[in-house]
N, C-alpha and C positions, 0 to 999 in steps of 0.2 A: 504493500500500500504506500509506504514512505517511497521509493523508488518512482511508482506512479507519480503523488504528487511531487519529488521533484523534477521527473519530464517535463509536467505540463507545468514549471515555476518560470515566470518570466526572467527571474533571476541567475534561473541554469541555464548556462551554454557549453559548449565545448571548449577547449581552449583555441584562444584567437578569433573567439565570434563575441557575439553580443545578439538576445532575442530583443527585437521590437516590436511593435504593433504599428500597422498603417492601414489606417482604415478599417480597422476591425479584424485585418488580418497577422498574425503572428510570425514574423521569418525570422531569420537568423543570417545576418550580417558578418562578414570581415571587421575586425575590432579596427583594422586599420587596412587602405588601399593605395595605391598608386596614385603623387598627383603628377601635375604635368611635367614633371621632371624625374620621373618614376621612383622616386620615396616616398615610404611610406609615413602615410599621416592618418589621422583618425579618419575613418567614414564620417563622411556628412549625411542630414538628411535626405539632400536631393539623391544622394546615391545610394542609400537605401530604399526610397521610393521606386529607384528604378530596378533594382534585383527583387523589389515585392510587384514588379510589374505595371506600377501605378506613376501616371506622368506628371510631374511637374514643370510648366512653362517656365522657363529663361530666355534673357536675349544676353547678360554681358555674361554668365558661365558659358565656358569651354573646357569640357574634359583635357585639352591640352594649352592652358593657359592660366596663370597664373587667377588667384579666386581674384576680383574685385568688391561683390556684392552689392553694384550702385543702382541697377533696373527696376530692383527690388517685385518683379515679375515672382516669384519664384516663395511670397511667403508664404508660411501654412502656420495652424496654430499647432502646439504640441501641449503632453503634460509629462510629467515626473513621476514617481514613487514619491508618496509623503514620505515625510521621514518622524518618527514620535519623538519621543524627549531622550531615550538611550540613543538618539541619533540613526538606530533602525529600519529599514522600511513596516509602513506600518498593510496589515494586514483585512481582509473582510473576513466577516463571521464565514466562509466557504473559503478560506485562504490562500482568495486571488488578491491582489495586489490595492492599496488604496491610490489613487491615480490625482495630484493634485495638477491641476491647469493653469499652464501659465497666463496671466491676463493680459498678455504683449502678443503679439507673433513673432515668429523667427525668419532669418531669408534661409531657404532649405542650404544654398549653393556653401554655407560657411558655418553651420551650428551643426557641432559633431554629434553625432548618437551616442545614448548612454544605454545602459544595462536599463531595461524595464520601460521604455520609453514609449509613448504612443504619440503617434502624429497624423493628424488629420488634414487633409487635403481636401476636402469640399462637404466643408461646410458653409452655412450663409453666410457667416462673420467673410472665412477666407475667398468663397465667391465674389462677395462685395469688395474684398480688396483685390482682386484683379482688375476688377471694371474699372476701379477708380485709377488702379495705375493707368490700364488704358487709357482713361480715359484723357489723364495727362500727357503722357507720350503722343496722343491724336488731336492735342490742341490746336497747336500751328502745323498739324505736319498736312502736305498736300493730297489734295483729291485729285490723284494723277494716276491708280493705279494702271489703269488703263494702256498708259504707256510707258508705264514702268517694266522694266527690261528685269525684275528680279520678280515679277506676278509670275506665279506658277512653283516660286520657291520663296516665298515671303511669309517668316514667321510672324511679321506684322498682320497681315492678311488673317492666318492660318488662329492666330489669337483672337483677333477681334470677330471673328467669327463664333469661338466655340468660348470665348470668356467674356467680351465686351457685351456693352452694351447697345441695343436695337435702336437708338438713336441718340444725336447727341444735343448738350440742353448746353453748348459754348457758342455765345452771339457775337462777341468780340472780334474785333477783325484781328486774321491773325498775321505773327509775328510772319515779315517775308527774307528770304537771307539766297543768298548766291546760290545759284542752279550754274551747271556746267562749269563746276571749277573744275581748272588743269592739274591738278593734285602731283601729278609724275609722267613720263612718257606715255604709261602703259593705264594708268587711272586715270578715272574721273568721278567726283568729287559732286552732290546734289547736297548741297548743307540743309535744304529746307527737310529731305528727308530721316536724316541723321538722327540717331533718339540717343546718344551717346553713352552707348554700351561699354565704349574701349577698348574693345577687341584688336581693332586691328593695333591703338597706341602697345599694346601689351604684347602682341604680335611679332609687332616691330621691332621692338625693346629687348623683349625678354626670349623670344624665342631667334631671331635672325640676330642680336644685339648693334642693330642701326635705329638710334634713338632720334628717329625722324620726325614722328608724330606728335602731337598733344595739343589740349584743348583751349581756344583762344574764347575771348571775353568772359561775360558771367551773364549770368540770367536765362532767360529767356532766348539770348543772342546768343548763346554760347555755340561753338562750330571748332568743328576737325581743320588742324590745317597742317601745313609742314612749317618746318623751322623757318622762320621770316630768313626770305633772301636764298632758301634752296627750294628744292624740288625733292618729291617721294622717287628715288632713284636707285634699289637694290635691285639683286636680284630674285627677289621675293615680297616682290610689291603684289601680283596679283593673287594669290593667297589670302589677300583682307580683304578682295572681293567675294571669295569663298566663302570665309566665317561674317561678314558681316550678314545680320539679319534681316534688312532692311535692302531699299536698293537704293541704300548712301553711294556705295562705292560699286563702280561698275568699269568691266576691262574695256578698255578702246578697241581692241580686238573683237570680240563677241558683241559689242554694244549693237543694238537694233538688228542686228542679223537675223536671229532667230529665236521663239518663242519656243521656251524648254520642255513644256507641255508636248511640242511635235518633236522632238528631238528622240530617233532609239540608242542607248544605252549600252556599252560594250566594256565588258571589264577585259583592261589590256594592260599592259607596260610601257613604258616611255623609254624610249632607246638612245636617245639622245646621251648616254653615258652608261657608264659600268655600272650604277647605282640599282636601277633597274626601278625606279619609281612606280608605284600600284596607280594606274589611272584608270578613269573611265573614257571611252571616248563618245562624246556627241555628235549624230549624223544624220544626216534626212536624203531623202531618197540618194544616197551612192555619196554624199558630197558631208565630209568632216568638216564640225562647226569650232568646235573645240574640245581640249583635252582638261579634265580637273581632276586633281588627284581621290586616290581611295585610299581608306585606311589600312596601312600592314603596320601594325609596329615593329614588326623584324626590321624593317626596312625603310620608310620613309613617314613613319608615322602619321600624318593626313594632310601632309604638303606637298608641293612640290615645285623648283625653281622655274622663273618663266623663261629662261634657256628652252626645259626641255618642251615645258605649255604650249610656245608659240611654233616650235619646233615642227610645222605638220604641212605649210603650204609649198612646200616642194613636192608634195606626192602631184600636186595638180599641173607641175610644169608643163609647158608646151614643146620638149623635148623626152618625154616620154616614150619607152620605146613599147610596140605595140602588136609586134609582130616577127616571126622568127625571119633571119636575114643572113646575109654573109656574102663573099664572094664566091666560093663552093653551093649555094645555093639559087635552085634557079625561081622558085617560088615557094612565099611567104608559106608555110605547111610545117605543121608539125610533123608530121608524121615521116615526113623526108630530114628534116633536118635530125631527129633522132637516129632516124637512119644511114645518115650522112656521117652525122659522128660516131656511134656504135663501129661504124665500119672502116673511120681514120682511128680508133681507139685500139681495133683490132690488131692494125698494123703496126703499131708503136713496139717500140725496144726497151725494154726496162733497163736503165742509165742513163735514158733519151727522152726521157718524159719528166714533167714537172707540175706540180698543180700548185696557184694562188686563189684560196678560197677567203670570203671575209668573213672578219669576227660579225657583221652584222645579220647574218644567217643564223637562222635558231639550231638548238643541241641536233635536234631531229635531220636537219637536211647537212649538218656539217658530219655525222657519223654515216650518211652514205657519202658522201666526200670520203670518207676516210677509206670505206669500204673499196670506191672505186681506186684510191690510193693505192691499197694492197697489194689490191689483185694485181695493179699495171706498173707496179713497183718505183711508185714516183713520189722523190719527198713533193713535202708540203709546206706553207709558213701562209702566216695572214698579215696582211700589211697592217700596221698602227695608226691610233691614230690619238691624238693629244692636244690639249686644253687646260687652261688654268682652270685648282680648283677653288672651291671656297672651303671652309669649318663646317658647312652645314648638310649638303646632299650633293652640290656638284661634284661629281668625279674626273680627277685629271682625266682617265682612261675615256676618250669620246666613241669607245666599240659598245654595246651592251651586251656581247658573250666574248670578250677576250679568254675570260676562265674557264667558259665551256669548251672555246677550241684548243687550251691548252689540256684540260681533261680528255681529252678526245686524242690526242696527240695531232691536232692537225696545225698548232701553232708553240714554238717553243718557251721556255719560261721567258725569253724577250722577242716578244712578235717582231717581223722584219728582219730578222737577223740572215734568214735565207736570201732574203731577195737580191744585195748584191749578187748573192753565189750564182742565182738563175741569172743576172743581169750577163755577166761573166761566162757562165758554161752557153749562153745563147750565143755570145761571139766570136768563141772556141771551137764553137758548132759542135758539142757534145747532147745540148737538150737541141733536139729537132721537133719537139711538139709541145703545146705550155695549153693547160684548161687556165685559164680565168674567170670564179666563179663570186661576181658581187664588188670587182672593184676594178679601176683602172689603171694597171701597172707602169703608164705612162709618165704617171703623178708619184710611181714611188720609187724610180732609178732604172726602169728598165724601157729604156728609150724606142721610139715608133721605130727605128732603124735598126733597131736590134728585134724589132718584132718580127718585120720584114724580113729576119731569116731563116725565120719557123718554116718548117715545112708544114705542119698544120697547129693552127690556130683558134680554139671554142672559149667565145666568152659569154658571159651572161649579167645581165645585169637592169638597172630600174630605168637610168635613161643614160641617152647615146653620152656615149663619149672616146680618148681619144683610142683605147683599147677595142672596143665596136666597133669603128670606122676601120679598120684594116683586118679584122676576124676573117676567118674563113668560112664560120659558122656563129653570131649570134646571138642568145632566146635572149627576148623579154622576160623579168623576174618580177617578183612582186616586192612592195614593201610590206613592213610588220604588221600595218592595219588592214590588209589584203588578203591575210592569211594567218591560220590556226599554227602554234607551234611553242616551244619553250625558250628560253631563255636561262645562264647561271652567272647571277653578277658576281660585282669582284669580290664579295666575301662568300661565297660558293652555295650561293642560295639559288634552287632551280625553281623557277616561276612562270604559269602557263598564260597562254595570250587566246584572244582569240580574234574572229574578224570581224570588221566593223563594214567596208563596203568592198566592192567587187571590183579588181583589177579590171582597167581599159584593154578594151582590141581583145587580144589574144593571149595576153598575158595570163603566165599561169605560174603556183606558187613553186618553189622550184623543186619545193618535194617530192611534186606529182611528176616533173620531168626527170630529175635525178633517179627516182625508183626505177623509172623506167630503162633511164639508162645504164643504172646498176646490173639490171636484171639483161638486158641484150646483150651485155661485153661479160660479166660475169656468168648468164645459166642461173643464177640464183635471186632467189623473191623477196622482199624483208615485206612485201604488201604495199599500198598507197594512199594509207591514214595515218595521220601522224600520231594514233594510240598504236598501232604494229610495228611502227616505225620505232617508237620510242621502247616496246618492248623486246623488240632488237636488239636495243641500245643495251638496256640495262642487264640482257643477259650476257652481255660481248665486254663491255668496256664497266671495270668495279668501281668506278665513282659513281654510278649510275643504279649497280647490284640490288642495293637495297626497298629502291626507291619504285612506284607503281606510278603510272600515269594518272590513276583517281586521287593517291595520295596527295598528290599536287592542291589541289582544290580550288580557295581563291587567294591561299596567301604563300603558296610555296612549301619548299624543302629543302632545309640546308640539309648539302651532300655531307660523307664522311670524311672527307678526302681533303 
């Protein structure tokens, strides 16, 4: 019986929990969790509400930002265990707990949980104090949403709907303040909308440490600006258009383009570096709007630099290549050009072949790379490529699988290192045949003149350049948003993509043509999905061994290796 009542004692927990009540309901909390600097600190209410399932509105908390507690969105009332006069909690005749009620409210995002706690979340008291925060927040702020560029993701919106009130009783004219400020290159700045949460100040500050931001006048006038006499200029400006709640802050880039309501939805990776940042990418019929980060904390925890953000209107160039070509070729066909090379491939001398594949090809298409390596007895290396980094997510390394093709063996512990040697053994006339798969060797020491004495020449790639123009043979490749496959950045986490819109012409992803040409020079199948493909992989190559293709998921798997 004692045992019973102490399970059901709000005072028993396990160690390292605490039981609450929210809302009538009983859970059991982390006595402390992760804040946005991953130490730990006591649970707050707001985040026991959210492991009891039950939501409380915020606009200035962010799970990865320093607490402010100014929105004041976020109160709820609570109550205590009384305590008698031995200082005890005191007991009911059925001994559950005596529950005394604070007469104040609390803001959930900053008042820790205690052992025995209840916390209430809609009652009248706390419903009326949302309305009225609303109601403040929506004094001055404008009746624009219409063509505001954050409808559709506007927690303003999304509150005054399900908390505010059904009309408002403010006659006063209101406060008016600069629309269309120039904030930074890449922002732009609507102060009348602004409820001045400080998200992005704190942003800026605490998580990038470029203390740009902060809040000019007082009152009612009060407005976001940057340091008098600069400009918002990191590279982590568009980031505060992501957490802002409001459509204060809005990217120059995506501004009036497109309404996020029509937008589909792709969970991919940003390749733009070794880092291997978790993004979504936004697209409407075939044509990418933009890219905003998703949450991994392995990896980039819910930001990411607008290096790699903006990084996406090249896939539209008008030098895209679109169809299979070459000088060995007499029409644009796949099925001759595979054919074409299957049967210069056949001919080849192993000592006299050489393949440059790039790191920007996923694990999947660079392990048949490696395959057709093998068999034709021809090293390999991947040209590099490099950028200054910062302290926060840019990576010097500008490949996104450098470490996948050195797992693979298809690029050595210093990519590049080969390529003099092929530069050299091409004008020796020792290599008589070079694959080029995803880059232009023109650009990394192995001169148009030295191509010119290939006896045969296969290149592949997204658009013409100066490697294409003298090929023998050709394909069109796709880029990353084009097509399903993996990725391993440079701390050896494997991380899967998938596609957002459909390669031009003829272009096709190069797994599908690689399989194929595996399979005609070699006699052997690895299949033409990139789950067969990848299961290939991991039975052949042991950084790979452990790992399944579902295991993957949406946030990855660091290898053993």
């Amino acid at each position: 019986m004692k045992q019973s009542q102490q399970s059901n004692d709000p005072l028993a927990a396990p160690p390292g929990m605490i039981s609450v009540t929210v809302d009538g309901r009983t859970v059991l909390v982390p006595r402390t969790m992760p804040d946005w600097q991953g130490r730990q600190v006591p649970t707050t209410m707001l985040q026991a509400c959210e492991l009891a399932g039950v939501t409380v509105p915020h606009y200035c908390y962010h799970p990865k930002l320093p607490v402010a507690g100014n929105c004041r969105m976020c109160l709820v009332e609570y109550g205590v265990p009384a305590l008698g006069p031995d200082r005890k909690p005191m007991r009911q005749p059925d001994g559950s707990l005596v529950i005394k009620k604070s007469p104040r409210p609390a803001i959930a995002c900053a008042t820790p949980v205690s052992p025995g706690m209840e916390i209430y979340t809609s009652t009248p008291t706390v419903k009326l104090m949302r309305q009225s925060v609303l109601e403040f927040l929506l004094i001055n702020h404008p009746l624009d949403c219409p063509i505001c560029d954050q409808a559709g993701e506007c927690k303003l919106q999304e509150y005054s709907v399900e908390y505010g009130r059904a009309s408002s009783r403010f006659v006063e004219t209101k406060v008016h303040k600069n629309k269309q400020v120039d904030l930074g290159p890449r922002i732009m700045l609507d102060q009348e909308r602004c409820i001045l949460c400080s998200r992005c100040i704190r942003f800026t500050r605490d998580v990038v440490g470029d203390d740009a931001l902060g809040i000019v006048n007082r009152g009612s006038y009060s407005a976001i600006a940057a340091y008098p006499g600069t400009t918002f200029d990191n590279n982590y400006t568009l980031n505060t258009a992501d957490i802002c709640p409001v459509g204060a802050l809005t990217s120059k880039d995506f501004r009036f383009q497109m309404r996020v309501w029509f937008l589909k939805e792709t969970m991919s990776l940003c390749a733009s570096c070794g880092t291997g940042c978790n993004i979504v990418i936004g697209s409407r019929e075939n044509r990418i709007y933009r890219f905003t980060p998703r949450q991994n904390d392995a990896v980039n925890s819910c930001w990411m630099c607008d290096y790699g953000r903006l990084n996406y209107r090249w896939i539209e160039r008008a030098d895209r290549l679109t169809n299979p070509g070459g000088t060995k070729l007499t029409k644009p066909d796949w099925e001759d050009a595979i054919n074409g090379i299957a049967a210069g491939l056949k001919q080849t001398i192993p000592g006299h072949i050489a393949i440059v594949a790039s790191a920007r090809l996923t694990n999947e298409e660079l392990y048949l790379v490696r395959r057709l390596a093998q068999f034709l007895g021809a090293p390999t290396d991947c040209a590099p490529r490099s950028g200054p980094a910062d302290n926060l997510l840019l990576c010097a390394d500008r490949n996104p699988n450098t470490k996948g093709a050195q797992l693979l063996g298809i690029a050595a512990s210093l990519p590049g290192a080969n390529l003099p040697v092929f530069a050299r053994l091409i004008r020796n006339g020792t290599i008589r045949s070079l694959l080029v798969f995803g880059e232009d060797v023109t650009r990394h020491g192995i001169a148009p003149e030295d191509l010119a004495r290939l006896d045969f020449l296969v290149a592949s790639d997204i658009h013409s350049n100066g490697t294409t123009m003298i090929s023998h043979y050709f394909l069109p490749g796709c880029a990353h948003v084009e097509k399903r496959g993996s990725f391993t950045n440079v701390h050896g986490r494997i991380q899967k993509f998938e596609k957002a819109v459909d390669p031009p012409g003829l272009a096709r992803p190069e797994l599908y043509w690689l399989s194929e040409l595996v399979c005609r020079v070699t006699g052997q199948s690895v299949g033409r999905t990139v789950e067969s493909v990848f299961e290939a992989m991991r039975a052949e190559v042991p950084a790979f061994r452990n790992i399944a293709w579902a295991d993957l998921e949406d946030h990855g798997v660091a290898t053993s290796v």
